[in-house]
N, C-alpha and C positions, 0 to 999 in steps of 0.2 A: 589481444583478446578483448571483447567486448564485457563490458560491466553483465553480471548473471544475477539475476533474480528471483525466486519464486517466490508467487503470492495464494495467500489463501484466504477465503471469506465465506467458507462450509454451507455456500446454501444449497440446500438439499429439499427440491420439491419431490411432493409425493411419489411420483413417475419413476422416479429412479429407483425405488425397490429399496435403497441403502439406508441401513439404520444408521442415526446421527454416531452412535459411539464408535463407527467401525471405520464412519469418516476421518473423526479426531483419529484414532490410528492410524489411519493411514497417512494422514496429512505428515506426523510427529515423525515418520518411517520415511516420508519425502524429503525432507529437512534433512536429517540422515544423509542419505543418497545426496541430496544437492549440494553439503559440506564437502563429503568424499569428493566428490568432482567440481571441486573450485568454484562453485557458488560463492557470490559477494553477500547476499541479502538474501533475508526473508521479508515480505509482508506481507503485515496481517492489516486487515478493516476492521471498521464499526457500525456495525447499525442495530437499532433496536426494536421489536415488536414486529418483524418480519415473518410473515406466515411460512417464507422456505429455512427457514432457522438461521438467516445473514448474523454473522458470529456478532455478541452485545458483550462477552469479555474478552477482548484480544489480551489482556493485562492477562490472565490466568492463563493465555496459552501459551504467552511471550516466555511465562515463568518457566512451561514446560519442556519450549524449546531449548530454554539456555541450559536446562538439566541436559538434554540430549543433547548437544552440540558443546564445542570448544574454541571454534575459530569464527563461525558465520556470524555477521551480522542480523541484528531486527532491528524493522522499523514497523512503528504504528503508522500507517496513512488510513484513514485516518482520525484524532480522537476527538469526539465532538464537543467541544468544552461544556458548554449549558449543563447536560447529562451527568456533570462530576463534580463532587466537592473539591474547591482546589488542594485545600488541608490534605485530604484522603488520598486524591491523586497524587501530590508529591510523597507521602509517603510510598504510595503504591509502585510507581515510576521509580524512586530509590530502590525498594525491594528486588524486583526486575533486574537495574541496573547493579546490584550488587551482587546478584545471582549469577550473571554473565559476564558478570568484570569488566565492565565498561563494553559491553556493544549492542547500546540501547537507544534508538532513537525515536523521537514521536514529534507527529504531523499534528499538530493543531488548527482545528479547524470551528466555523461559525455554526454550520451544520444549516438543511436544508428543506429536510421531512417536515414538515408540520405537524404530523401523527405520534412523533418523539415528542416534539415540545410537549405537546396534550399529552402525553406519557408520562410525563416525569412533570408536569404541571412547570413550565418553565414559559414564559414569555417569549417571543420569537425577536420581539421589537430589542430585548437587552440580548442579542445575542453577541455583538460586536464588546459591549462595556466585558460583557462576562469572560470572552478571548482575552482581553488584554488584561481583567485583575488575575486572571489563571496564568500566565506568563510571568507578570510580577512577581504572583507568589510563590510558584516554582524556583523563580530566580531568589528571593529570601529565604526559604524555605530551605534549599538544595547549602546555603550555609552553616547549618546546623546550628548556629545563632539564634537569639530569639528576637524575633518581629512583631509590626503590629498589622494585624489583621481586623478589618471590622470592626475597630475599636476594641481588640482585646492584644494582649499580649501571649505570642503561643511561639512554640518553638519542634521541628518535626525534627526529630532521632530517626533509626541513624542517617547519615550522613551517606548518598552516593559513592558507590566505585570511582567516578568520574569526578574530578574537583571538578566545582561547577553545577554538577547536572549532565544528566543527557544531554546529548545536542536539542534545539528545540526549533522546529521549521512551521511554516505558517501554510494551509492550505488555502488557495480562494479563489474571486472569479472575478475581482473586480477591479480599476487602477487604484484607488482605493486604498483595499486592502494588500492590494500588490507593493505599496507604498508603507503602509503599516508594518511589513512582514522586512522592510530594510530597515526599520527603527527598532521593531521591537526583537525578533527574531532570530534566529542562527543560519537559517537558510529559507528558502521559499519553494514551493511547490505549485504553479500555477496551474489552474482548471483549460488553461490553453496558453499556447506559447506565445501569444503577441503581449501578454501580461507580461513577460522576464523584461519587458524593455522599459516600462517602468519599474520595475524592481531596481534593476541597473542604475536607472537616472537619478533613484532616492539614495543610494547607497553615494553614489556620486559627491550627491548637494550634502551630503553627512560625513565627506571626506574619509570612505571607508572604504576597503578596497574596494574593485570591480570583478566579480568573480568570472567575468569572461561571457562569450555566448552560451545564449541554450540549447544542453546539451541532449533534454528530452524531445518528444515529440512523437512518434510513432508507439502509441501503446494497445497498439489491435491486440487479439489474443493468436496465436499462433499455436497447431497443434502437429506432431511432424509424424507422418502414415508413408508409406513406402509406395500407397495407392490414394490418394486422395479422393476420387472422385469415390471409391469405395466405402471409405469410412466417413468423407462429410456427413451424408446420412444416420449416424451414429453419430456426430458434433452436433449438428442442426436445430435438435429440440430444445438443447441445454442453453446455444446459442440464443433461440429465440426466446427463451424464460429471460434469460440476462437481461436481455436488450429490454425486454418487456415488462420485466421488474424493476428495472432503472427508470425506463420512462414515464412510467405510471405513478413513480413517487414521488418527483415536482420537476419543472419543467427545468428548473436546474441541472438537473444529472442530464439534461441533454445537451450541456454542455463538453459534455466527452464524449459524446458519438453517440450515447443512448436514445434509440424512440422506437417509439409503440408498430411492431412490426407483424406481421401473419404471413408473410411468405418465403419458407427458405432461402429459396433461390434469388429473391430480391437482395434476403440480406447476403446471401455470400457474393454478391454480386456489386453491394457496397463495400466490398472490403475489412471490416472490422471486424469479421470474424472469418480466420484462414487456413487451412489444411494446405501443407507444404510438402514434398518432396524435404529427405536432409539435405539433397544437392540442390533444389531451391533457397532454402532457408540458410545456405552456406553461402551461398552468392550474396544474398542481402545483406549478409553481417561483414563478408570480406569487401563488397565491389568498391569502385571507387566514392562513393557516395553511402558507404556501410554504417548502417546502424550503430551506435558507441554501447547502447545496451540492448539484452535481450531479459524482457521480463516472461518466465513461465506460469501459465494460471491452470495447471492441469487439470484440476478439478471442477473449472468452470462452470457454471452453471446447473454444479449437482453431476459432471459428468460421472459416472464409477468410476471406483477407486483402478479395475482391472485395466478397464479402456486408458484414464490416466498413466498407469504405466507402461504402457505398450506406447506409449511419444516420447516419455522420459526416454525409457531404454534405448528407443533409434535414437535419441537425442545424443546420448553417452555412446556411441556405439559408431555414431555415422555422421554427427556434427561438431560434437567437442575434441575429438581427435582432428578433424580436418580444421578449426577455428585454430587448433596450437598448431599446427603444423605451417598453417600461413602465418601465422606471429610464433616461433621458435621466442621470443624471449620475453612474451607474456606480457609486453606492451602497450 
């Protein structure tokens, strides 16, 4: 079986009809559903000051998932260090992590909006210094000991589920920072895959293990209809907000496939955004060249909640019986 994921980042442009609270419920009722059928992961994002309401507390949602769930993972990808007290954040991050008994992970990232920095009056120029004392102090912090901070001595209660801390992974786009994230880090989440290969070669020169190839890479959005050509029409708008709110925020988020689009059919036609057949989207996962994970983003770009379910359910109905049935021992 293919690693399963679902992610959420509740943005909700006006066009959709959908009131924000009915989103959070639904999303909290998907989590649910993706536990019961062997999901590995949830994620949630971050961004701030967004006109379609792109979620600015995954921390408070994270809390809510691990009330509603017992076995799934979360992971923040991703949290933008500048925007948070590191002090507050390890507490917060402990909270979370104590709430879910250890299944809490967070992406750390430099961030890339220019309209955040001016938000929170943060400099852009220290965005790297601020990553790396926010790792630090997580790391003293998560020992419940008391450290020095700023020149004070402070010390964060309680103490993580997880000795240690959450895991703590590095997001970025650059060799760089791909290099930073084998020093300082627990694992690395590259902005594109030819990054993992300095990752690899720092971890090398630091005589640390090698955690093998990379094993991401294909993270288009995928939405599974029984008639495609039918329902793209009903993906498309959502689609083209995504694309078009990504690439309008800095030219960095066109690092994942994001840019400034106005014609459906172009974009379905680049690929990165796809309405599948289950026996399409089964072949990809099983062929001989089969994807290792499938991340779900039902609510895409503000998609409804109803439309959202109607992919889930052929999902459960028409792809994850046929994904076990090709791997009987969930391999």
């Amino acid at each position: 079986m293919p690693f399963l994921a679902i992610r959420f980042d509740f943005r909700n442009p006006p066009f959709t009809g959908v009131a924000m609270s009915d989103r959070y419920a639904a999303a909290l009722d998907m989590v649910v559903w993706a536990e019961e059928h062997g999901f590995d992961q949830v994620v949630l994002s971050e961004h701030h000051g967004e006109p379609d309401g792109f979620v600015s507390s995954p921390l408070v949602l994270a809390a809510a998932i691990a009330a509603r769930t017992s076995r799934i993972s979360v992971q923040i990808a991703a949290m933008i260090t500048s925007m948070h007290d590191p002090l507050r954040l390890a507490e917060d991050l402990a909270a979370v992590d104590l709430l879910s008994r250890g299944r809490l992970a967070v992406v750390l990232a430099n961030g890339y909006v220019p309209r955040e920095f001016a938000m929170f009056d943060r400099p852009m120029a220290e965005r790297v210094p601020r990553t790396e004392e926010t790792v630090r102090t997580l790391r003293q912090a998560w020992t419940g000991e008391p450290f020095e901070f700023r020149g004070r001595t402070v010390r964060v209660t309680p103490a993580p589920h997880t000795p240690g801390g959450p895991k703590i992974l590095l997001g970025a786009a650059s060799e760089r920072a791909a290099r930073r994230a084998a020093r300082l880090a627990d694992g690395f989440v590259p902005s594109y895959p030819q990054l993992w290969d300095f990752y690899r070669d720092e971890l090398r020169v630091l005589g640390r293990p090698d955690p093998g190839p990379y094993l991401g890479g294909d993270t288009s959005f995928v939405h599974v209809a029984a008639d495609p050509d039918a329902v793209w029409p009903l993906i498309a708008p959502h689609a083209l907000h995504e694309t078009n709110a990504y690439g309008d925020s800095s030219p960095e988020a066109q690092i994942g496939g994001y840019r400034a689009v106005t014609d459906a059919d172009e974009l379905r036609a680049a690929g990165h955004y796809r309405v599948l057949t289950p026996e399409e989207l089964v072949a990809e996962l099983t062929g001989p060249a089969g994807r290792p994970f499938l991340v779900c983003h039902p609510m895409m770009g503000g998609i409804p909640p109803e439309l959202a379910w109607d992919g889930l359910r052929l999902l459960a109905d028409r792809v994850l019986p046929a994904l076990a049935e090709a791997d009987p021992a969930g391999g």
